[in-house]
KOLDREN-632046 format. One record per residue: residue in three letters; x, y, z of N, C-alpha, C in turn. Coordinates in nm, 3 decimals, m for minus. Layout:
REM KOLDREN-632046
<node "ALA"; <X; Y; Z>; <X; Y; Z>; <X; Y; Z>>
...
This chain:
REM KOLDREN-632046
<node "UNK"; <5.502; 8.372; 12.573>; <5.607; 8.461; 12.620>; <5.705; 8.380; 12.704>>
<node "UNK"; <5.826; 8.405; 12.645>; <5.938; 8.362; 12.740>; <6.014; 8.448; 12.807>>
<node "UNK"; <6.022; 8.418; 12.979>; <6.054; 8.551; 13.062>; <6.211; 8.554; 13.017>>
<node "UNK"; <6.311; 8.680; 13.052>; <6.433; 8.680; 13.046>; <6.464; 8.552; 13.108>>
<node "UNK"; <6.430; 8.544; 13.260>; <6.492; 8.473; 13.350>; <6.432; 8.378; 13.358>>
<node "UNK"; <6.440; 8.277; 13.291>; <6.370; 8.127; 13.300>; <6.310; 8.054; 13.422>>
<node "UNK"; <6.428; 8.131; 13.543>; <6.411; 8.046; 13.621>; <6.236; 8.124; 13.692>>
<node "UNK"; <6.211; 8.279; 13.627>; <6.100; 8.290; 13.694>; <5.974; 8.196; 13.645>>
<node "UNK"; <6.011; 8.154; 13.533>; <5.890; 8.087; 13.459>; <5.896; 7.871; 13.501>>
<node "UNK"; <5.961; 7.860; 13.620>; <5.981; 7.749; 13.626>; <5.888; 7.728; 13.750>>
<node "UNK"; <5.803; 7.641; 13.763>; <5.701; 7.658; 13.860>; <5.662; 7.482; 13.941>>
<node "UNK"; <5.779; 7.380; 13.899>; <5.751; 7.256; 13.973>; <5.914; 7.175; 13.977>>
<node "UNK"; <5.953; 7.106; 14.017>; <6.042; 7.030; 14.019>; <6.086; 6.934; 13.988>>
<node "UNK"; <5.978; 6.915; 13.876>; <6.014; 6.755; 13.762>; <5.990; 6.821; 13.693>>
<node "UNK"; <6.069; 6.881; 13.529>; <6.016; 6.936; 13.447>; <5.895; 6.883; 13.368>>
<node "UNK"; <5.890; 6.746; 13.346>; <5.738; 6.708; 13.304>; <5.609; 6.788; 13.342>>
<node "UNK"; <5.631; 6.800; 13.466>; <5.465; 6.863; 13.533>; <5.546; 7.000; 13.522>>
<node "UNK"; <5.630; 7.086; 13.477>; <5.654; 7.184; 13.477>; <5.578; 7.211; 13.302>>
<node "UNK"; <5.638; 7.114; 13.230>; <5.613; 7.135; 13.073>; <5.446; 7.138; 13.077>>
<node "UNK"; <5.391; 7.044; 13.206>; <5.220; 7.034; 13.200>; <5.148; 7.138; 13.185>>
<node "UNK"; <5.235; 7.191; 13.305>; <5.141; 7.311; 13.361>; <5.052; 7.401; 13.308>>
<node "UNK"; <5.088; 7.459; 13.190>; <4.988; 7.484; 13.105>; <4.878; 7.481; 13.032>>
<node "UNK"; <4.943; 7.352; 12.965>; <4.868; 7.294; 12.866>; <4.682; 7.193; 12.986>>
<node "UNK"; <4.764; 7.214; 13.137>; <4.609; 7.180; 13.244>; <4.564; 7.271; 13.248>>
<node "UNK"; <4.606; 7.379; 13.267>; <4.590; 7.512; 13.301>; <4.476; 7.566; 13.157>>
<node "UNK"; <4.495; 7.511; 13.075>; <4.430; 7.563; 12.959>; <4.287; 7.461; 12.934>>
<node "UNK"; <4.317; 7.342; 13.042>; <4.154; 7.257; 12.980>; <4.225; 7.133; 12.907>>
<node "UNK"; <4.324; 7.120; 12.846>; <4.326; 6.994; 12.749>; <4.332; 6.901; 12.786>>
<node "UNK"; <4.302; 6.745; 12.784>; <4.275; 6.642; 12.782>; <4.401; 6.580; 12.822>>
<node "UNK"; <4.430; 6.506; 12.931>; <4.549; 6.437; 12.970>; <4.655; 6.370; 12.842>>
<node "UNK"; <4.597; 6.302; 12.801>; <4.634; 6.237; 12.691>; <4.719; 6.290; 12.596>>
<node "UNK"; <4.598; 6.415; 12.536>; <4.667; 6.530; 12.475>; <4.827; 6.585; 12.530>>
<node "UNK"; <4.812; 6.612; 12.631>; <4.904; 6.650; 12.738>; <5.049; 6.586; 12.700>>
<node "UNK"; <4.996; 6.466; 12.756>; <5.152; 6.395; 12.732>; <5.181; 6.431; 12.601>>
<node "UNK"; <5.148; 6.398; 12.463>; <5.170; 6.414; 12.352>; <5.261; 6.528; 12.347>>
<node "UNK"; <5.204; 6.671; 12.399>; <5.234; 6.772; 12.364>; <5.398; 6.809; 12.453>>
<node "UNK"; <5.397; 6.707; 12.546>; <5.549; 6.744; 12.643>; <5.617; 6.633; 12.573>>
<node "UNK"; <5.634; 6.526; 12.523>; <5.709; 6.478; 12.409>; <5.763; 6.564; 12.329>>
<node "UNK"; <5.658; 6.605; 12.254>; <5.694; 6.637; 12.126>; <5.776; 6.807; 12.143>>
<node "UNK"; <5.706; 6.874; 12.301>; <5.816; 6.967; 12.312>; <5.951; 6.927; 12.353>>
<node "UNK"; <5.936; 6.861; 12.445>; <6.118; 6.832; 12.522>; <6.169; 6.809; 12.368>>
<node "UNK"; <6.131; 6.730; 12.256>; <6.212; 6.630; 12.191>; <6.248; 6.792; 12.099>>
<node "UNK"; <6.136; 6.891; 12.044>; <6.202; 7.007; 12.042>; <6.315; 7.096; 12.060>>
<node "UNK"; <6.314; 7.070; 12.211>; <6.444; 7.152; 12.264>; <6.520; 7.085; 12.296>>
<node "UNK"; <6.545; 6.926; 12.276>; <6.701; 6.839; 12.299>; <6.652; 6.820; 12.452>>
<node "UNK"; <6.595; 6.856; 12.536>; <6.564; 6.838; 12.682>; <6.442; 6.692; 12.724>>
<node "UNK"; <6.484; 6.550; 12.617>; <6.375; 6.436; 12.651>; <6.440; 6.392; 12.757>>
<node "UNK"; <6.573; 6.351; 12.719>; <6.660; 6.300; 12.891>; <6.658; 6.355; 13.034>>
<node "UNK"; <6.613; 6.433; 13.063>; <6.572; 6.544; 13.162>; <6.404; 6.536; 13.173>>
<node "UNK"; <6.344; 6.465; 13.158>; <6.207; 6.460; 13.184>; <6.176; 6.453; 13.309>>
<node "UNK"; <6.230; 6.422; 13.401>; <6.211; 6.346; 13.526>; <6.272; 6.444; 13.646>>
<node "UNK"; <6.389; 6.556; 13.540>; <6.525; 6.612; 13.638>; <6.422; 6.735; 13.690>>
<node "UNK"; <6.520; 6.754; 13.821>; <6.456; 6.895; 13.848>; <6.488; 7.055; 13.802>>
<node "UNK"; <6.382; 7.088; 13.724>; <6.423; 7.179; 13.617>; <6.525; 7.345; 13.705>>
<node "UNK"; <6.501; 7.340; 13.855>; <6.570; 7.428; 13.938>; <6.700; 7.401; 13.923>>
<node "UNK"; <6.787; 7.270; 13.898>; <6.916; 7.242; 13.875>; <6.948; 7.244; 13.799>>
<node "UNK"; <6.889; 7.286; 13.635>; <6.966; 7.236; 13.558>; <7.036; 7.410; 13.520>>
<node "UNK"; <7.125; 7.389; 13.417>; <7.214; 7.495; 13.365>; <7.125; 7.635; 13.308>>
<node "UNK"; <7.181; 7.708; 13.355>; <7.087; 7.848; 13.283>; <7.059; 7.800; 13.106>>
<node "UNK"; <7.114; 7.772; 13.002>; <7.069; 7.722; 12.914>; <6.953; 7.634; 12.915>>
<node "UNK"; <6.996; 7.531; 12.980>; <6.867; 7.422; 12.993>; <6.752; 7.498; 13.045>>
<node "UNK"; <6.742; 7.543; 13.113>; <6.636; 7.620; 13.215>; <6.519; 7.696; 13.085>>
<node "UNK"; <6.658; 7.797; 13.028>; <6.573; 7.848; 12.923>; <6.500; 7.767; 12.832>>
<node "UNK"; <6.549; 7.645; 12.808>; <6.506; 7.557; 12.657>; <6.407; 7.461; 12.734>>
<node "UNK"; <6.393; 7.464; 12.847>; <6.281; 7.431; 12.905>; <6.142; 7.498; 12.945>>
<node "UNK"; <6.210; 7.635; 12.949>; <6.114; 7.764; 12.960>; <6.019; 7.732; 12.799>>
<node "UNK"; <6.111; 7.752; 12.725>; <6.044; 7.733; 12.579>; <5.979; 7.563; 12.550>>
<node "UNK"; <5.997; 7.501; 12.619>; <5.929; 7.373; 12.615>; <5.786; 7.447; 12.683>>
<node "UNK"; <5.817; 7.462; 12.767>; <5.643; 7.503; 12.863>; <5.547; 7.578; 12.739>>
<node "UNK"; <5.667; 7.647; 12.682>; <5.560; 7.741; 12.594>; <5.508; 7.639; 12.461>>
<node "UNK"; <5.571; 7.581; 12.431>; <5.568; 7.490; 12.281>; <5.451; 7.374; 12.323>>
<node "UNK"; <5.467; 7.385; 12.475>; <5.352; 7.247; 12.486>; <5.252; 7.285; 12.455>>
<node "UNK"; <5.202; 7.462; 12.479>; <5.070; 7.517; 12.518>; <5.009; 7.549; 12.372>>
């Protein structure tokens, strides 16, 4: 589920450990992990922003990062 408001579903300040959050939250294997926030950011056009803080970026981005969190899980 992706909330209307992205920004409620944004829960850290490097989107990396934002895209994590889940996919720890669920048990999977570090490793796994990274794999799965690659292959989402590269999803939503959001790999250059790995590092940014997902609270600044543009209501668009926010959302396509919202949907990264979900794509990692």
């Amino acid at each position: 589920v992706v909330f209307q408001n992205p920004e409620d579903q944004l829960v850290t300040t490097v989107l990396e450990d934002d895209v994590a959050f889940g996919p720890e939250n669920l048990g999977i294997e570090r490793s796994r992990i990274g794999e799965r926030i690659d292959d989402s950011l590269k999803s939503v056009g959001l790999v250059s922003f790995r590092q940014s803080d997902p609270t600044r970026m543009s209501g668009g981005q926010q959302q396509r990062a919202a949907i990264a969190g979900m794509l990692a899980m």
